[in-house]
C-alpha positions as CSV (number, residue, x, y, z in Angstrom):
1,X,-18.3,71.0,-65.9
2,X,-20.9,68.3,-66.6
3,X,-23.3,67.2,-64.3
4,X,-24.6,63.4,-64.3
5,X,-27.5,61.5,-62.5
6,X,-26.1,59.5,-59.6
7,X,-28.2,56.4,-61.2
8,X,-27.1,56.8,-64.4
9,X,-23.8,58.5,-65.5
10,X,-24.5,58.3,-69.0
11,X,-27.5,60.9,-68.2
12,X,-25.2,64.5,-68.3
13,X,-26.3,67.8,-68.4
14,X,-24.9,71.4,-68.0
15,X,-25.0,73.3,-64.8
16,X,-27.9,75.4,-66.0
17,X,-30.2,72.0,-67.0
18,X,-29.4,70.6,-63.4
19,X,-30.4,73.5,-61.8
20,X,-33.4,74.2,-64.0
21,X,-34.1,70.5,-63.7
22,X,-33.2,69.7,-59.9
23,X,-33.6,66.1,-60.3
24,X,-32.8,63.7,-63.4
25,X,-35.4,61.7,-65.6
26,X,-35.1,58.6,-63.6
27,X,-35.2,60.5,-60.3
28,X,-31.4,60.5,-59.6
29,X,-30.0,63.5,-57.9
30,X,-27.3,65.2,-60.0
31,X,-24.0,65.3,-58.8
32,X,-20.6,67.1,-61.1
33,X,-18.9,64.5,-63.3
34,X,-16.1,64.9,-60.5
35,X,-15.2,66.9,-57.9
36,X,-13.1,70.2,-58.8
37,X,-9.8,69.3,-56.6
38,X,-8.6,73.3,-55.8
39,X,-5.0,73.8,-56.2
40,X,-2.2,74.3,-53.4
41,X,-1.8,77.9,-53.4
42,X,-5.8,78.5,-52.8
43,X,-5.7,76.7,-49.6
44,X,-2.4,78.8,-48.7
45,X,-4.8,81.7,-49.2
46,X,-7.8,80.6,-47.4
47,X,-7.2,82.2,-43.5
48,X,-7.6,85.7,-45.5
49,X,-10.0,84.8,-47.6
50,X,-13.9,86.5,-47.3
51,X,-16.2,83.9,-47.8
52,X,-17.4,85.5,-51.0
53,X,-13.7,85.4,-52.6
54,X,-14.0,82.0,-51.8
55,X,-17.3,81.1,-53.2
56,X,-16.2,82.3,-56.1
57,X,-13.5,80.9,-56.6
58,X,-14.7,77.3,-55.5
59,X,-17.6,78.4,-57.5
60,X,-16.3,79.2,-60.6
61,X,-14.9,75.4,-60.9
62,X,-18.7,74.4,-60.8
63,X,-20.1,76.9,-62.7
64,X,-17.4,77.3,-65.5
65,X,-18.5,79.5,-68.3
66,X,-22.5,79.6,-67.6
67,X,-22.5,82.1,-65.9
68,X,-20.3,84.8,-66.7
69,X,-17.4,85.4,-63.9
70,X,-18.8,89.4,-63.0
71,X,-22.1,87.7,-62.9
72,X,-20.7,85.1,-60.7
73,X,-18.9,87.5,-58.2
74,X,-22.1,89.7,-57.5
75,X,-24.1,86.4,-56.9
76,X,-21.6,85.3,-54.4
77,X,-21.2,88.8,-52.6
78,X,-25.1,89.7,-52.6
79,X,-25.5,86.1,-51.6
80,X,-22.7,86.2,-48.5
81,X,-23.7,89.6,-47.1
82,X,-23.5,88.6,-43.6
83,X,-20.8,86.7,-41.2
84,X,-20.2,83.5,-40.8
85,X,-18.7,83.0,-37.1
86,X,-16.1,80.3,-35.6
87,X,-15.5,80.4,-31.9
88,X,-13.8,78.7,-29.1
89,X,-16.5,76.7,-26.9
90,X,-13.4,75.1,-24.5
91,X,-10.0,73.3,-25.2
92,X,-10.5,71.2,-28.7
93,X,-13.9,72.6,-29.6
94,X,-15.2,75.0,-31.5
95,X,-18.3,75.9,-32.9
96,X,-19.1,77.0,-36.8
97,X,-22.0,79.3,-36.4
98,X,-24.2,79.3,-39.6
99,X,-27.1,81.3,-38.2
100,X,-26.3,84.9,-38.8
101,X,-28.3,85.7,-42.1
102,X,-31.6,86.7,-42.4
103,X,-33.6,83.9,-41.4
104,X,-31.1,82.7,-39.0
105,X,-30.1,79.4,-40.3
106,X,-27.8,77.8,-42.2
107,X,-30.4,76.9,-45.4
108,X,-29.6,81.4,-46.0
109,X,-26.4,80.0,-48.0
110,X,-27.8,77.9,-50.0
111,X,-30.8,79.2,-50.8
112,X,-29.6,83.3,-51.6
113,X,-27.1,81.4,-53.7
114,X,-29.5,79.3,-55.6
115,X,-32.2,82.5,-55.9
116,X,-29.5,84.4,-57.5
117,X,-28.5,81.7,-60.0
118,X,-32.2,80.7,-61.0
119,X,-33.0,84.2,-61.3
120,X,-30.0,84.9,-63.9
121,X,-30.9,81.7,-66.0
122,X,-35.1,83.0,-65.7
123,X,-33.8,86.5,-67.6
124,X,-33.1,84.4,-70.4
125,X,-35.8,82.6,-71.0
126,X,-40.0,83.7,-70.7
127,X,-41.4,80.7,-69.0
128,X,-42.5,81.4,-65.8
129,X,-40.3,79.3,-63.0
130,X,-42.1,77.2,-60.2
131,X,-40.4,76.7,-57.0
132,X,-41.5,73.3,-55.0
133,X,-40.3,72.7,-52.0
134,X,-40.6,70.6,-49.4
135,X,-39.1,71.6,-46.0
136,X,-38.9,70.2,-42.1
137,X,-38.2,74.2,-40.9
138,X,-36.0,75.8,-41.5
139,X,-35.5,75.4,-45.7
140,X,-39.1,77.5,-46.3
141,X,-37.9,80.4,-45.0
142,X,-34.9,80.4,-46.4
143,X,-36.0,79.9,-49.6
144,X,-39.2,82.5,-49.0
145,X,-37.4,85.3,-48.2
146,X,-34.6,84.6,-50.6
147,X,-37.4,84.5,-53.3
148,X,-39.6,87.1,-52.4
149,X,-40.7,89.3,-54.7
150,X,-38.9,88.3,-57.4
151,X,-40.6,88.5,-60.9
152,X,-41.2,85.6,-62.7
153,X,-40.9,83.1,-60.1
154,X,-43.2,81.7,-58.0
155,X,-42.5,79.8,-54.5
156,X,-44.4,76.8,-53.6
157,X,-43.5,75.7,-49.6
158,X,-44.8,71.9,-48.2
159,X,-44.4,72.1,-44.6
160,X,-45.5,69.3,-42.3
161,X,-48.4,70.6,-39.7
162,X,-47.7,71.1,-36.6
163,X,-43.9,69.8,-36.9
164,X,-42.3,73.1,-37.1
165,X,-41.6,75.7,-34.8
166,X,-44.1,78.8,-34.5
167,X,-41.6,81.2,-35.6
168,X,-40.7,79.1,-38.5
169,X,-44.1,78.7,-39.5
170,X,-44.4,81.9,-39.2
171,X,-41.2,82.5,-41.8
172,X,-43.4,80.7,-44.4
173,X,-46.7,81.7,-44.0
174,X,-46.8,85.5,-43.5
175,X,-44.7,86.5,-46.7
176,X,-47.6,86.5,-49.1
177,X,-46.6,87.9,-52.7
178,X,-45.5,85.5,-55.1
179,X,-44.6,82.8,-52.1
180,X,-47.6,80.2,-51.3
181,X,-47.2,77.7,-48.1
182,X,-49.1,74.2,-48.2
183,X,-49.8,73.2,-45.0
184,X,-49.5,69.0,-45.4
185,X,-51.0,67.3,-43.0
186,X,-48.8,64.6,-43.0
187,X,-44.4,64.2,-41.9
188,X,-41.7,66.0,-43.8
189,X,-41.2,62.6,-45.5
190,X,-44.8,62.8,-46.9
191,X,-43.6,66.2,-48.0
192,X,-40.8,65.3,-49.5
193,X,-42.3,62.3,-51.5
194,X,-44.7,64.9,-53.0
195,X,-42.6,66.9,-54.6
196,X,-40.3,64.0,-56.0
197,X,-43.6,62.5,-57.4
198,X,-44.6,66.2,-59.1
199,X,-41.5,66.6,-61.0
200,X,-41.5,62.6,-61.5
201,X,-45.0,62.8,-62.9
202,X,-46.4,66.3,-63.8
203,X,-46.7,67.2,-67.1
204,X,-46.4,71.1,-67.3
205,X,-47.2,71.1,-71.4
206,X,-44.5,74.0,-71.2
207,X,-46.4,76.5,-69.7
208,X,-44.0,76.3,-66.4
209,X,-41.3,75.4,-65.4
210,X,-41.3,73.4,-62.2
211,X,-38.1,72.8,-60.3
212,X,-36.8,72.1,-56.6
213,X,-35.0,74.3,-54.2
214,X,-34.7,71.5,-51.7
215,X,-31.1,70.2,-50.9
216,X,-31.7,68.1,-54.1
217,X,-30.9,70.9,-56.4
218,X,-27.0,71.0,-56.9
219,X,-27.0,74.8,-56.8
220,X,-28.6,74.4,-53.5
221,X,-26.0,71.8,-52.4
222,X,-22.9,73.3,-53.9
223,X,-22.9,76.5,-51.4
224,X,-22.8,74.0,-48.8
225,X,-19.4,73.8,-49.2
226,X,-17.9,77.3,-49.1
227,X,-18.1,77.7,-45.3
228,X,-16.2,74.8,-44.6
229,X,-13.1,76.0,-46.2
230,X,-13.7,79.5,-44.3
231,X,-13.8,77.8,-41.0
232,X,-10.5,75.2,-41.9
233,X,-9.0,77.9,-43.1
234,X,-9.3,79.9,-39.8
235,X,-8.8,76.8,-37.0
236,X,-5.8,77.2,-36.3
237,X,-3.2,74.2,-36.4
238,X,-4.5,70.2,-34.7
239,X,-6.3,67.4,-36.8
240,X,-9.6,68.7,-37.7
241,X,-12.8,66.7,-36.9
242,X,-16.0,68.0,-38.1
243,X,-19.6,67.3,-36.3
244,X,-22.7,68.0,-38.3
245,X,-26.5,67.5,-37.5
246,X,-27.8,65.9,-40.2
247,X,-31.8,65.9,-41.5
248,X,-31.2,65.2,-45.4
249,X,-28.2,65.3,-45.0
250,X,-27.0,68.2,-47.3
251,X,-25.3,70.1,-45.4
252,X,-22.5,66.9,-44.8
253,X,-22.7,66.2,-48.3
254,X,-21.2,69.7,-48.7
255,X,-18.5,69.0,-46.2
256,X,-17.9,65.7,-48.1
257,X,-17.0,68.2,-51.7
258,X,-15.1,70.3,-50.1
259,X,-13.0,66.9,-48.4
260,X,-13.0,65.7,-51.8
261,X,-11.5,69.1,-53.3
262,X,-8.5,68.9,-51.1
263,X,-9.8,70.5,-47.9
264,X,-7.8,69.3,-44.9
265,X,-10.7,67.8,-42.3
266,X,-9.9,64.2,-40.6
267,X,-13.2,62.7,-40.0
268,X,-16.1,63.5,-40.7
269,X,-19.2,63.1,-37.7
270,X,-23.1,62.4,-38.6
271,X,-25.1,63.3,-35.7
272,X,-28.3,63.1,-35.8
273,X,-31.7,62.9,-33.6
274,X,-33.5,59.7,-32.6
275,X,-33.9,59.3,-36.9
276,X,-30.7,57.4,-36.9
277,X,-31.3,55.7,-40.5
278,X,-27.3,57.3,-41.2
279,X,-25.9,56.5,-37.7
280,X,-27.4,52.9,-38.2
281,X,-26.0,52.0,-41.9
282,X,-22.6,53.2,-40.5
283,X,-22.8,50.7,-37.5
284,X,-24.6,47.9,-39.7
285,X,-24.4,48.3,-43.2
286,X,-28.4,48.4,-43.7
287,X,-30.0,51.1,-44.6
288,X,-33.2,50.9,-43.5
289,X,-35.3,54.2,-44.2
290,X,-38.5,55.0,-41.9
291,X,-41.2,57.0,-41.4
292,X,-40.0,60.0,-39.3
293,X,-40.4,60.5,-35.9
294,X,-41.0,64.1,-34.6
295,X,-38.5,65.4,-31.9
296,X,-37.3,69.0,-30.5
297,X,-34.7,68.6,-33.5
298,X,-37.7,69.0,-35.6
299,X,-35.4,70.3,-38.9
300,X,-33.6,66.8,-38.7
301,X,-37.0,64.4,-38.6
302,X,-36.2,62.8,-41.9
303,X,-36.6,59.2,-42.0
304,X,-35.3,58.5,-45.7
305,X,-32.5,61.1,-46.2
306,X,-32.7,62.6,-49.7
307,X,-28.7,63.0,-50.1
308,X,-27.8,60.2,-48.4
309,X,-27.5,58.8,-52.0
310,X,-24.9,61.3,-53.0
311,X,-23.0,60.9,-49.9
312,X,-22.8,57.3,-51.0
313,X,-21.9,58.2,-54.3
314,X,-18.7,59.9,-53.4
315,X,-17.4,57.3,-51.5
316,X,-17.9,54.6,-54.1
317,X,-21.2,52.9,-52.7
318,X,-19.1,51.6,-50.9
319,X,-19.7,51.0,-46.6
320,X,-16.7,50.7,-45.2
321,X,-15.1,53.6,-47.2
322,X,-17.6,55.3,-46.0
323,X,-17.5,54.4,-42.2
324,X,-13.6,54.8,-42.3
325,X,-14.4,58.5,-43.1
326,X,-17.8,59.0,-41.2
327,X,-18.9,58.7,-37.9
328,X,-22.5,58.4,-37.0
329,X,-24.4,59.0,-33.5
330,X,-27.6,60.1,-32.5
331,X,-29.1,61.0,-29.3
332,X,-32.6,61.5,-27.6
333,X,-34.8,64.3,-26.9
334,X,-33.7,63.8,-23.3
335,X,-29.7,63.9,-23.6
336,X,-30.4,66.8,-26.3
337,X,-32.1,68.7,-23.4
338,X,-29.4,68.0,-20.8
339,X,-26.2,69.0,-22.9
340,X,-28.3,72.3,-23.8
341,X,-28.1,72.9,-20.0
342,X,-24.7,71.9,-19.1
343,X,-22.9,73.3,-21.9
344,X,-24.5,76.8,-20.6
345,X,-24.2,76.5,-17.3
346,X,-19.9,75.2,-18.2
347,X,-19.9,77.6,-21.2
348,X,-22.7,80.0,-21.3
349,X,-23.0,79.3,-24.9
350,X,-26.4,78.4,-25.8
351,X,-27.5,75.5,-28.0
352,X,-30.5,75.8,-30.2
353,X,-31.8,71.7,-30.3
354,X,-29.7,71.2,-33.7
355,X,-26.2,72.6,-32.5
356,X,-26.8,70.8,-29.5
357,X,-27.2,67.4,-31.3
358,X,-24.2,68.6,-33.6
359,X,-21.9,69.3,-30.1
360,X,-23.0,65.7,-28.5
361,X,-21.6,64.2,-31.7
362,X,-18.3,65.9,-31.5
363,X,-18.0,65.2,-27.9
364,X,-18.5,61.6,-28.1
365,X,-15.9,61.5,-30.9
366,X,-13.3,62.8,-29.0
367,X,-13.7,60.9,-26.0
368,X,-11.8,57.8,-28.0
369,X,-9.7,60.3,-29.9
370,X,-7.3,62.4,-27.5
371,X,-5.3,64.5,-29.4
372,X,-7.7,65.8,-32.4
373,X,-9.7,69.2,-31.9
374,X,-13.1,69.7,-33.6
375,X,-15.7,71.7,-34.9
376,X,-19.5,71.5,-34.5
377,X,-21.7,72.9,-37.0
378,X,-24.4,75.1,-35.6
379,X,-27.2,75.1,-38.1
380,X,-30.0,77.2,-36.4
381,X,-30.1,80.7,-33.8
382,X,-31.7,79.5,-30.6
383,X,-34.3,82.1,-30.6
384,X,-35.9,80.0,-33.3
385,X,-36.3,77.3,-30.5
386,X,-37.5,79.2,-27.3
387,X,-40.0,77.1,-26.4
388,X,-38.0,74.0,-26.0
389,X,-33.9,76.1,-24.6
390,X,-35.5,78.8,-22.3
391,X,-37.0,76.3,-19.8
392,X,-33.6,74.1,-19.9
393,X,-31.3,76.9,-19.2
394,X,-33.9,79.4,-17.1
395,X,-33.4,81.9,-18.8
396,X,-34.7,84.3,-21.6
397,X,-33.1,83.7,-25.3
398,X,-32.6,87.2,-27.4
399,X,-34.2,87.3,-30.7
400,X,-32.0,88.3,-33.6
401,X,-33.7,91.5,-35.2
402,X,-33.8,89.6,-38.4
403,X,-36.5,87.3,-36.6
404,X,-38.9,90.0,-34.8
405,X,-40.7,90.7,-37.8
406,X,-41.5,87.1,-37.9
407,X,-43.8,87.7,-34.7
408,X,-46.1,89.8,-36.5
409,X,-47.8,88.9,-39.6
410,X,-51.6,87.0,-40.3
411,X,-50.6,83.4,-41.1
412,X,-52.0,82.3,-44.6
413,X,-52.0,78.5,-45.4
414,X,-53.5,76.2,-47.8
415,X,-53.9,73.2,-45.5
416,X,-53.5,69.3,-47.8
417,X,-54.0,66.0,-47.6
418,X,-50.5,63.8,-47.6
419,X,-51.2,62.9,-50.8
420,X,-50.0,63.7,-54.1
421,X,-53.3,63.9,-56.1
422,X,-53.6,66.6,-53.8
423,X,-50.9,68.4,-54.9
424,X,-50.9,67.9,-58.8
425,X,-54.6,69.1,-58.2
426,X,-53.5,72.4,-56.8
427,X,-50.4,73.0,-59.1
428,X,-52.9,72.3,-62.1
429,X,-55.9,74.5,-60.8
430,X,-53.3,77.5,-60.1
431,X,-51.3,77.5,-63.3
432,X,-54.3,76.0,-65.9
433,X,-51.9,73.2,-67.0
């Protein structure tokens, strides 16, 4: 398998370059030459599948021979250690729970999968391998604790202040070791700009070797997928809609592959917050990127989507393929707030902020299509959002044992400018480039 730019298809590369490399040259996002499509028999398998059988098999068509297949199996069952959940909300509805790893969101997939992948390719080489990263929650502490401690690597976290939760802040800051939060004060988008303009513009004179764990890198992105064939796999019979909340829209573009590879879903949902750039060029036809505006779906304030380009990509740059595929609403703080309440006081399932933008998506969808069923993607654990879902629903939210360690800890920060002088300062202060 070869991997191209998205700008450029003449620019290929192996699976190793675009992961070492995370974005191309000229700043297009690598995608594979085309999409693996599985055969027949795998998706006869699929309802007793693991999830690790299946990321490596769906994996293996990515990956081909760089990494050998024994290598490739371990990645993939160190990387899925823990459970990926689908249950029944009511009749129709269902919900894909993504939240059961150790930082209790869905960014564990792609980020223990990526880890284990740029730590195989570091062993054989002896340049020392910068993580940057720019994240709007939930993505740094993935990526920290799926990094942590691991030698010859070095994690570099841009987090937008005072735009994340406490106990995701906390998930970044309190690690220490070879993981180092800058605290921009700025939006996720200023974040995000950064670290395209590093890798863009940085010249490392080969002393590191600087790449992205953000949903730009493709070994971040392919992971994305696996689940989705777990939970088709195991939804029983009906046409199968599927709601996600998008932010940067990676975790759709995953959906989209595994669409693409012969996965049975219908229609596809983008649901978003008030940052309704996606929603809006389905509707319209414009895509008309902002600056972001902060909400209590603070992991989806993106205004300029950095895989919105690749979801575009697979549908030919082309609108109304897209649309006829892909639905797109987006709701305020407000209705986000109310369906938290009434889907516990109908269900007693509780909605972190994300899910519950996710589950509004879905509903809306079937309300003009009677007859199809669907899933809603639930990206986050609610504990991470107590202080916005324990006032709505009046009652205390249970934190996951993964995330009480979180609460202790001495918060260290570098706080930064929203500038990217700032930045190319500090990466060539810290490494003498």
């Amino acid at each position: 398998m070869r991997y191209c730019s998205i700008r450029d298809r003449s620019v290929k590369v192996t699976f190793r370059e675009a992961v070492s490399r995370g974005i191309s040259s000229d700043m297009g996002l690598f995608m594979p030459e085309r999409i693996p499509v599985m055969e027949p028999e795998f998706f006869r398998r699929l309802p007793g599948m693991t999830l690790p059988e299946i990321a490596f098999e769906v994996g293996l068509e990515y990956v081909g021979d760089e990494i050998p297949s024994g290598v490739l199996m371990t990645i993939c069952e160190e990387a899925f250690n823990f459970p990926v959940e689908l249950r029944k909300i009511s009749a129709g509805k269902q919900v894909l729970e993504l939240f059961h790893g150790p930082t209790a969101a869905f960014k564990d997939f792609g980020a223990r999968f990526m880890s284990r992948c740029i730590k195989y390719f570091s062993g054989i080489n002896d340049r020392r391998t910068v993580i940057l990263v720019a994240t709007s929650g939930d993505t740094g502490g993935a990526i920290a604790s799926s990094f942590l401690g691991l030698e010859g690597i070095d994690v570099i976290i841009l987090y937008p202040s005072g735009k994340v939760s406490k106990l995701q802040e906390n998930q970044m800051t309190t690690m220490g070791q070879n993981i180092t939060a800058l605290e921009v004060e700025g939006t996720f988008d200023d974040c995000q700009a950064m670290t395209k303009s590093a890798f863009k513009k940085l010249e490392t004179h080969g002393k590191i070797k600087l790449t992205s764990a953000n949903s730009i890198n493709i070994a971040r992105l392919i992971p994305q997928s696996f689940y989705y064939y777990y939970a088709i796999g195991r939804a029983g019979s009906g046409q199968k809609v599927v709601s996600v909340p998008g932010g940067n829209f990676g975790n759709l573009t995953g959906a989209i592959m595994a669409w693409k590879s012969g996965l049975h879903i219908e229609h596809f949902i983008a649901s978003t917050n008030i940052n309704k750039v996606v929603p809006e060029y389905l509707r319209t036809g414009v895509y008309s990127p902002h600056t972001s505006i902060q909400t209590i779906a603070s992991a989806m304030d993106v205004g300029n989507p950095g895989n919105f380009e690749r979801m575009l990509y697979m549908f030919g740059k082309d609108r109304d393929t897209m649309a006829s595929k892909v639905s797109g609403f987006w709701f305020d703080d407000d209705q986000i707030r109310q369906h938290i309440r009434e889907e516990y006081e109908r269900s007693g399932y509780i909605l972190d902020p994300h899910g519950a933008v996710a589950s509004l998506g879905l509903e809306s969808y079937l309300k003009d299509h009677p007859g199809s069923t669907g899933i809603f993607v639930a990206t986050a654990h609610p504990a991470k959002f107590r202080e916005t879902v324990e006032p709505v629903i009046g009652t205390t939210v249970a934190l996951p044992n993964t995330l009480k360690g979180f609460l202790q800890g001495k918060k260290e920060s570098i706080v930064m400018a929203p500038d990217y002088g700032c930045l190319e300062g500090f990466l060539k202060d810290k490494y003498s480039l």
